[in-house]
MARMI-605565 format. One record per residue (C-alpha): x, z, y; residue number from 0. Coordinates in nm, 4 decimals. Last residue first. Example, Ala and Ser with C-alpha at 12.3 -4.5 7.8 and 13.67 -1.06 7.14 Angstrom:
2
         X         Z         Y  num
    1.3670    0.7140   -0.1060    1
    1.2300    0.7800   -0.4500    0
END
This chain:
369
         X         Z         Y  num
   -1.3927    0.7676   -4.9238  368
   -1.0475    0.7917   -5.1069  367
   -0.9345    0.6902   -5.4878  366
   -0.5617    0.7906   -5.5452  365
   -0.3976    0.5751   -5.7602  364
   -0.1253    0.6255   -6.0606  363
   -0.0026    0.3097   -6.2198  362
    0.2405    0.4614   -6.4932  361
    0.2965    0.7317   -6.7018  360
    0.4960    0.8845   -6.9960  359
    0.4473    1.2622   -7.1079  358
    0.6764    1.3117   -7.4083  357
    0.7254    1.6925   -7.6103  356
    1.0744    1.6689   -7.7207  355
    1.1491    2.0619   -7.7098  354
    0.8063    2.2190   -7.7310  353
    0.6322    2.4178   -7.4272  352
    0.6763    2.7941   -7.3039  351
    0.9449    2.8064   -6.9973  350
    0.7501    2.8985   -6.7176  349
    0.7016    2.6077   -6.5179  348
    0.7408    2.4382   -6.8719  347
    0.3477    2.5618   -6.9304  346
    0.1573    2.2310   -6.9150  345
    0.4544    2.0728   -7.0927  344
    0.5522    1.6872   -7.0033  343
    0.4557    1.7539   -6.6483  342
    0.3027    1.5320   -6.4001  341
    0.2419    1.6485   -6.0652  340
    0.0568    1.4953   -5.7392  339
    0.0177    1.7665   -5.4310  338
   -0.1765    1.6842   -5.1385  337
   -0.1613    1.8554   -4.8164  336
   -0.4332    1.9171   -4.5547  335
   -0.3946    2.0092   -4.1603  334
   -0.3013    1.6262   -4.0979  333
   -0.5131    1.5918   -3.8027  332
   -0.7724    1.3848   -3.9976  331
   -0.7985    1.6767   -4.2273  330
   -0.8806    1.9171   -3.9826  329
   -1.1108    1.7201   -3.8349  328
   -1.3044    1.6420   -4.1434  327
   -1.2623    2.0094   -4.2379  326
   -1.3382    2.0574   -4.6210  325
   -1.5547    2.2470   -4.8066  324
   -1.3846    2.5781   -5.0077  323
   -1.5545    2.7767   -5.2475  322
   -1.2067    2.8665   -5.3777  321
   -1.2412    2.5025   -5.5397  320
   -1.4338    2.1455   -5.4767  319
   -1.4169    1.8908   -5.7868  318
   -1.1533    1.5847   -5.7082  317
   -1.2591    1.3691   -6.0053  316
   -0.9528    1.2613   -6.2907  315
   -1.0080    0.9067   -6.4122  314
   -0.7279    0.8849   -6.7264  313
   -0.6556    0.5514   -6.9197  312
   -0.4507    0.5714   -7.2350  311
   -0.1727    0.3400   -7.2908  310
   -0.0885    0.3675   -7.7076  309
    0.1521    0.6173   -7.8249  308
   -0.1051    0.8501   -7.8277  307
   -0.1646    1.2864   -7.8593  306
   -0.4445    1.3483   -7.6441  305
   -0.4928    1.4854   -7.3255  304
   -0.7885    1.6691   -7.2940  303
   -0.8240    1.8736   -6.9794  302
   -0.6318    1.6485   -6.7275  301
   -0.7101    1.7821   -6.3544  300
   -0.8556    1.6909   -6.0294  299
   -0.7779    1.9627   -5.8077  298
   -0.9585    2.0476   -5.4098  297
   -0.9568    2.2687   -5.1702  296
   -0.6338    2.4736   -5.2638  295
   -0.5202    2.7925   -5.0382  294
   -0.6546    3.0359   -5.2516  293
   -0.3672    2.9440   -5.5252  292
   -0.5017    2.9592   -5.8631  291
   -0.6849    3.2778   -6.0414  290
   -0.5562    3.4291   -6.3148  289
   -0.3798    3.3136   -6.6522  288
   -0.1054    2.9928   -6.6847  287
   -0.0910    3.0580   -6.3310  286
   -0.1780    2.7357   -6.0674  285
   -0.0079    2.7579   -5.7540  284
    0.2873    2.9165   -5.9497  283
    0.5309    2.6165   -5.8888  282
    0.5256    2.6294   -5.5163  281
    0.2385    2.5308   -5.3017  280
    0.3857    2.4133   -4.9165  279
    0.3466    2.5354   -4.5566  278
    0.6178    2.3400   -4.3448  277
    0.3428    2.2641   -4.1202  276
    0.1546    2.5583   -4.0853  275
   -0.1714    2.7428   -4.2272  274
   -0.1387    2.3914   -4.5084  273
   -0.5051    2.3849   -4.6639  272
   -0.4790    2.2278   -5.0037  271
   -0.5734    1.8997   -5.1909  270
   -0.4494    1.9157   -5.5288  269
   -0.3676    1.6306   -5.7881  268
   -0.3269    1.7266   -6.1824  267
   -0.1942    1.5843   -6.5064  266
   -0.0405    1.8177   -6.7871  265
    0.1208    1.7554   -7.1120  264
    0.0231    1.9866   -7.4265  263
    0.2108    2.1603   -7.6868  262
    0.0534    2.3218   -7.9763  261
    0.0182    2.6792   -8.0463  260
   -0.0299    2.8315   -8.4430  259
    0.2656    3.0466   -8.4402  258
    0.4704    3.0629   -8.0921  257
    0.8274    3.0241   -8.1982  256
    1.0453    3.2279   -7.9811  255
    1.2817    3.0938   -7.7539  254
    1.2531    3.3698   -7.4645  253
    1.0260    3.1611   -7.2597  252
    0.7794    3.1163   -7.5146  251
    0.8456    2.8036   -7.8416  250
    0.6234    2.5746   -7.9630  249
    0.8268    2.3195   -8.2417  248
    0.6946    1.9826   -8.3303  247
    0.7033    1.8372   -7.9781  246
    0.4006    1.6534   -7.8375  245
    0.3263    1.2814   -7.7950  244
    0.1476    1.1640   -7.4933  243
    0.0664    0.7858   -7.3520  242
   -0.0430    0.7764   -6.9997  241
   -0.2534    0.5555   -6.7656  240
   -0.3965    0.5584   -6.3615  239
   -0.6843    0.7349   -6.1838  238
   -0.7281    0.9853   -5.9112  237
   -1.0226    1.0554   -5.8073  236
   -1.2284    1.1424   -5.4631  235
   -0.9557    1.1622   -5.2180  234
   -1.0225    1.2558   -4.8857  233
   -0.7804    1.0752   -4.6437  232
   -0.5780    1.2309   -4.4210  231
   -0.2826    1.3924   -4.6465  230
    0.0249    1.6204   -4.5599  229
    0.2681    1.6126   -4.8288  228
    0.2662    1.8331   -5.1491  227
    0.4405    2.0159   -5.3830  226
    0.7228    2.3133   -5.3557  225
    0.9379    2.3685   -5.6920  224
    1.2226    2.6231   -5.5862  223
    1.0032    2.9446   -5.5585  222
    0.8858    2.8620   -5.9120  221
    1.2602    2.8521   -6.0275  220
    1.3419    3.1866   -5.8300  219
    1.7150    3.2754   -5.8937  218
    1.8148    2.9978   -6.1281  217
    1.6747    2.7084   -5.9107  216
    1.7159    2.8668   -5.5690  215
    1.9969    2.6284   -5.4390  214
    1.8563    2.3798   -5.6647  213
    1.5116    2.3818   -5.3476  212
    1.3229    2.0614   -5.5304  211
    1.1152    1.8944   -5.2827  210
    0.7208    1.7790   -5.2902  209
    0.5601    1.5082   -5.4654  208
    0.5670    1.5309   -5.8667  207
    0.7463    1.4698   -6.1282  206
    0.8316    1.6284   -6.4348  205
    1.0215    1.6551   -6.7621  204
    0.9978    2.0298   -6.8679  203
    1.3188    2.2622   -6.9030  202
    1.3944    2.4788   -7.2106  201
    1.5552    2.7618   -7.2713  200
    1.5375    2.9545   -6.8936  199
    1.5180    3.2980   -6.9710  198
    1.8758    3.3509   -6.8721  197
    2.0726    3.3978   -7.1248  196
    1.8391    3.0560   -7.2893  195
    1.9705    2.8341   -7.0154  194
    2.3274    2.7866   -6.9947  193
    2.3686    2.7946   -7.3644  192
    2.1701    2.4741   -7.4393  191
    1.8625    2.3894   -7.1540  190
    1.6752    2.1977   -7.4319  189
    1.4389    1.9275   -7.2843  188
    1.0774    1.7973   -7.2672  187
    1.1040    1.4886   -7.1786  186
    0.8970    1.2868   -6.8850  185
    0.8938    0.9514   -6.8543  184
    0.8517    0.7182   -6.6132  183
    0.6935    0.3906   -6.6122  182
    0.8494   -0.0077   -6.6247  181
    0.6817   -0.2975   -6.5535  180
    0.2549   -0.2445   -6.6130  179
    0.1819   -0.0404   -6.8318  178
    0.5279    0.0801   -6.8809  177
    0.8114   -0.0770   -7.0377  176
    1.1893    0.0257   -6.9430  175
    1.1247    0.4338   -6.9136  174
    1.2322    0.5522   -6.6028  173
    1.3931    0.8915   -6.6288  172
    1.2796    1.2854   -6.5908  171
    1.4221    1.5150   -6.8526  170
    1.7480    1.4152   -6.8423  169
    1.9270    1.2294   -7.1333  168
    1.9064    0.8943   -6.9630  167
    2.1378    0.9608   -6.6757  166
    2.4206    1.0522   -6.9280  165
    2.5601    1.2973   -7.1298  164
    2.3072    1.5532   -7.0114  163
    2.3072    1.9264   -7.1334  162
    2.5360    2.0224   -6.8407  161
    2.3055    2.2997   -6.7659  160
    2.3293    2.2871   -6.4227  159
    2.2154    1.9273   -6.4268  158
    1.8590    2.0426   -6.5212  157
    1.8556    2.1984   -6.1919  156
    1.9054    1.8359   -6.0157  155
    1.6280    1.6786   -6.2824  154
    1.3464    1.9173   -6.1937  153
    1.1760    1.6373   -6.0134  152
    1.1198    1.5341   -5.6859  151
    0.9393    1.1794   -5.5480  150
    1.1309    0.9718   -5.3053  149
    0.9995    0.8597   -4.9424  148
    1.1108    0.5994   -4.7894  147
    0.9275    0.4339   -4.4144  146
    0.6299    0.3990   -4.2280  145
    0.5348    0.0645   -4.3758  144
    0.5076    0.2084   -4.7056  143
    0.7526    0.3153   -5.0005  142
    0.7748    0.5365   -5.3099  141
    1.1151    0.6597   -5.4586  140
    1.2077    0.7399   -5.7878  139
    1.5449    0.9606   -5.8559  138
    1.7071    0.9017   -6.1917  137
    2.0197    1.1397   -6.2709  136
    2.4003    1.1410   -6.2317  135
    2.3328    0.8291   -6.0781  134
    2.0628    0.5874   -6.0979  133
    1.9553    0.6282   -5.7499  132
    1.6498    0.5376   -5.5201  131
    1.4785    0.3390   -5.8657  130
    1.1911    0.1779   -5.7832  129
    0.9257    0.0747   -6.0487  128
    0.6970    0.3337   -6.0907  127
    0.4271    0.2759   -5.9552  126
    0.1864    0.4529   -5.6968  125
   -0.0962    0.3859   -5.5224  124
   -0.2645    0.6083   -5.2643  123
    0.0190    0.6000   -4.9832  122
    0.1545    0.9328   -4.7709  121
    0.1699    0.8413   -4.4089  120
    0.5221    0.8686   -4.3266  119
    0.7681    0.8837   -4.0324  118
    1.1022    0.8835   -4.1942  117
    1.4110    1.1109   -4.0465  116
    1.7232    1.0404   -4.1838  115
    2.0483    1.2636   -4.2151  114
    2.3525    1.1271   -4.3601  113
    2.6034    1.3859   -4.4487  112
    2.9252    1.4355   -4.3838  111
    3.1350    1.7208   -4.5313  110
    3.4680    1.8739   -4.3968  109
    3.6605    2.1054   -4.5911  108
    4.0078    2.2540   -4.3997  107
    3.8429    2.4282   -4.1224  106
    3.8468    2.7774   -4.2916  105
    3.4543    2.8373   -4.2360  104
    3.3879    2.5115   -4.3659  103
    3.3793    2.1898   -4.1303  102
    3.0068    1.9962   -4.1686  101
    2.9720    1.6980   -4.0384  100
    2.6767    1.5358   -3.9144   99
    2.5468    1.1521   -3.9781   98
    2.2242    0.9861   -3.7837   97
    1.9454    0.7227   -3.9266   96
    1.6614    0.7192   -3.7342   95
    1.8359    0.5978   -3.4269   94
    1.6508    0.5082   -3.0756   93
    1.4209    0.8192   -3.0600   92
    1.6219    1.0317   -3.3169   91
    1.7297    1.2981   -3.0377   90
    1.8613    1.5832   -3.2019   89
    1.6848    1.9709   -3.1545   88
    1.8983    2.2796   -3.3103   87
    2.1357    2.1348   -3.0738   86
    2.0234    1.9717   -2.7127   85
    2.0495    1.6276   -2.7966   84
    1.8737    1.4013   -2.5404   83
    2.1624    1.1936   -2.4407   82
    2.2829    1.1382   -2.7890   81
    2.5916    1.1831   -2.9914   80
    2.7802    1.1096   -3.2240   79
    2.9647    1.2620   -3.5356   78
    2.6814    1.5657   -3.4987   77
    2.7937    1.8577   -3.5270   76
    2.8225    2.1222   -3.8154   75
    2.9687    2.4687   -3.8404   74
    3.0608    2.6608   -4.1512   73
    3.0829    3.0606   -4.1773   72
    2.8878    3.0888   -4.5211   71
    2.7707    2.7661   -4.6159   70
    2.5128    2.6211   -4.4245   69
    2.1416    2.6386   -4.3311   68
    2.0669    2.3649   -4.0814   67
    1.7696    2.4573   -3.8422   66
    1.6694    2.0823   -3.7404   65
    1.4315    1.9952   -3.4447   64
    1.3436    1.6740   -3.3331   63
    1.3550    1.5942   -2.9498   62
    1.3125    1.2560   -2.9072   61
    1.0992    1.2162   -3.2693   60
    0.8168    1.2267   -3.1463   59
    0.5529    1.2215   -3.4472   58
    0.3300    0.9200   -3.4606   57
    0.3707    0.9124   -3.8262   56
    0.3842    1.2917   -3.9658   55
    0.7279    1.3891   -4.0577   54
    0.9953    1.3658   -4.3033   53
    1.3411    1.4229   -4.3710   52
    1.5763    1.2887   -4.6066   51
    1.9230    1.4469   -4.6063   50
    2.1818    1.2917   -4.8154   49
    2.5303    1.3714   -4.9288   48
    2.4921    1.2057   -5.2566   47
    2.5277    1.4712   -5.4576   46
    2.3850    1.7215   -5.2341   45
    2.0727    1.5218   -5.2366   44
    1.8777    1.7645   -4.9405   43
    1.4520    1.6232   -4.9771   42
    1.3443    1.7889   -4.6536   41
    0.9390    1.7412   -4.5818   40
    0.6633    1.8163   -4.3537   39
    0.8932    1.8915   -4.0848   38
    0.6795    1.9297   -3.7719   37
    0.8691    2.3278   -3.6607   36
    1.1634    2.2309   -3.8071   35
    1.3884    2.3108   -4.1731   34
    1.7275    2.2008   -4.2886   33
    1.8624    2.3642   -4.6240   32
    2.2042    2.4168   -4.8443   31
    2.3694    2.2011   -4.5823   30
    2.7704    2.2366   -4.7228   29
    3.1376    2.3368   -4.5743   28
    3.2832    2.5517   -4.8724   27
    3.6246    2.6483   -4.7626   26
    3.5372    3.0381   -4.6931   25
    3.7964    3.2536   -4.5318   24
    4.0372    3.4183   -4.7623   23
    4.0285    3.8169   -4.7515   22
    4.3411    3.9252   -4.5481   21
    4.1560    4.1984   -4.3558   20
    4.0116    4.3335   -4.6695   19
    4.3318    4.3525   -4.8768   18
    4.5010    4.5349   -4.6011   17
    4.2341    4.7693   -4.5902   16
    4.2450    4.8593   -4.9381   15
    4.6585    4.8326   -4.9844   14
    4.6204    5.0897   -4.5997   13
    4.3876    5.3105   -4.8063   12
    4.6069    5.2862   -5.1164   11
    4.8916    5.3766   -4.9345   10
    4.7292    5.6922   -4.7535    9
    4.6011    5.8250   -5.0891    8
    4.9708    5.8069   -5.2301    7
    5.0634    5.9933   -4.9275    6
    4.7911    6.2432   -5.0113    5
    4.8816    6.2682   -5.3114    4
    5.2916    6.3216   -5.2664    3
    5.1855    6.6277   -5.0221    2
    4.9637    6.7824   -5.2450    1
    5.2827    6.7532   -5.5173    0
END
């Protein structure tokens, strides 16, 4: 009987290891992140298989470094290449616009993406009449003579929720007539099933400059929302129009109506110090309690937004934080970041606002000395 146990042990042992050892290699072959020592930026469109980067203008781009983060056991290369690639760092000199493939761990998945770096200097004026894709979701873009640079939104982790029909029921779409052209506007949304297990019941339209990290979306959604872009200038206001209605129902982060609170939409530009050059302010930079990032300079902020269906004017000043001055040289040097958000819920970055709460805006400028 001992003896017919321990054989039977034996088996299952071997059945373990077996099992193990014959474990299916991954087929995923996908660039969850790309980072560099003077990437300001990396805006991944997984969708689209898309990978805008950015860096300062004047930035030499002959030897730019890119840390891919892939899928587990997946390689990449680049489809061609250059004389001065020496992998992590890709010569871009004479072509800003490169593809890689990706082959997953069992080499039967391949994946090529587009990769593009943009030398930018971040403009002051901004409309929103530029569309970079309609599909599944709206994603705006800005331009200058430097090159493309689109604005984030929550809309990619909103997709997880498969709430959306179309590319008009996400939280963050152009709206056809804005102050001027067309706007955007920002909904305040139901996540639906997928989102209220998880503490997640709602999602805020926004927009703001910065990247959207959906890999960490569910895991650490303030972690995944990182604003701002490196900045020269010192900006004194920022200035532009809105119209505001709020949602009926207030409701916290685990779906529960909040008696006696009202919704409110939320406008605000930030001026921080960046330590290095990827440094960037995730979604908690300013709490709903306590004190705000020490790393921010500078916010001009909405404090009264009022409920309107009519185009309201707002002239936001830059006030001075932390006890902070700034650096002329440091700013000149590109040692600053600024960070533009609009949100149709002042607290959606933590799940407390009201379902159809609408933040719409349009002709946004910075004002610099």
């Amino acid at each position: 009987m001992n003896i017919r146990k321990i054989f039977a042990g034996f088996l299952l042992t071997l059945a373990v290891s077996s099992c193990i050892q014959d474990e299916a290699l991954n087929v995923e072959a996908a660039i969850d992140d790309c980072t560099g020592e003077n990437i300001q930026l990396a805006s991944i469109d997984a969708t689209h298989k898309e990978i805008e980067i950015y860096v300062l203008d004047g930035t030499d781009v002959s030897q730019q470094e890119l840390n891919f983060t892939l899928a587990d056991g997946a390689t990449i290369q680049a489809d061609e290449t250059e004389a001065g690639d020496q992998p992590p760092y890709y010569d871009f000199s004479q072509r800003t616009l490169r593809r890689f493939t990706v082959t997953s761990e069992d080499g039967n998945t391949t994946a090529t993406y587009v990769v593009r770096i943009n030398k930018m200097e971040l403009p002051t004026h901004y409309s929103f009449e530029n569309l970079r894709a309609t599909t599944p979701y709206h994603i705006f873009y800005l331009t200058n003579e430097s090159g493309i640079m689109q604005w984030a939104s929550g809309n990619p982790g909103y997709e997880l929720s498969g709430m959306a029909l179309d590319e008009t029921q996400y939280p963050t779409v152009q709206g056809p007539i804005g102050y001027s052209g067309k706007c955007v506007r920002l909904t305040t949304s139901d996540t639906g099933s997928f989102g209220e297990p998880i503490g997640m019941p709602i999602a805020a339209g926004n927009l703001f400059i910065g990247s959207f990290d959906v890999q960490n979306a569910v895991i650490d959604p303030l972690g995944a929302t990182r604003f701002g872009f490196p900045f020269t200038k010192l900006p004194v206001r920022i200035t532009g129009w809105y119209k505001y209605k709020r949602g009926e129902v207030f409701t916290d982060e685990d779906k529960q109506v909040v008696e006696g609170e009202t919704d409110m939409g939320d406008i605000y530009a930030l001026l921080y110090e960046a330590p290095t050059s990827d440094y960037t302010l995730e979604g908690d930079a300013l709490p709903l309690t306590g004190a705000i990032n020490e790393n921010i300079a500078l916010m001009a902020r909405i404090s009264d937004m009022k409920e309107t269906d009519e185009w309201t004017y707002f002239d936001l000043p830059f006030e001075a934080q932390n006890g902070k001055t700034i650096d002329e040289e440091g700013l000149a040097d590109g040692k600053y970041k600024l960070a533009i958000v609009f949100s149709s819920s002042i607290g959606g970055g933590y799940f407390r606002g009201a379902v159809g709460s609408e933040l719409c805006i349009d002709e946004v400028e910075v004002i610099c000395e």
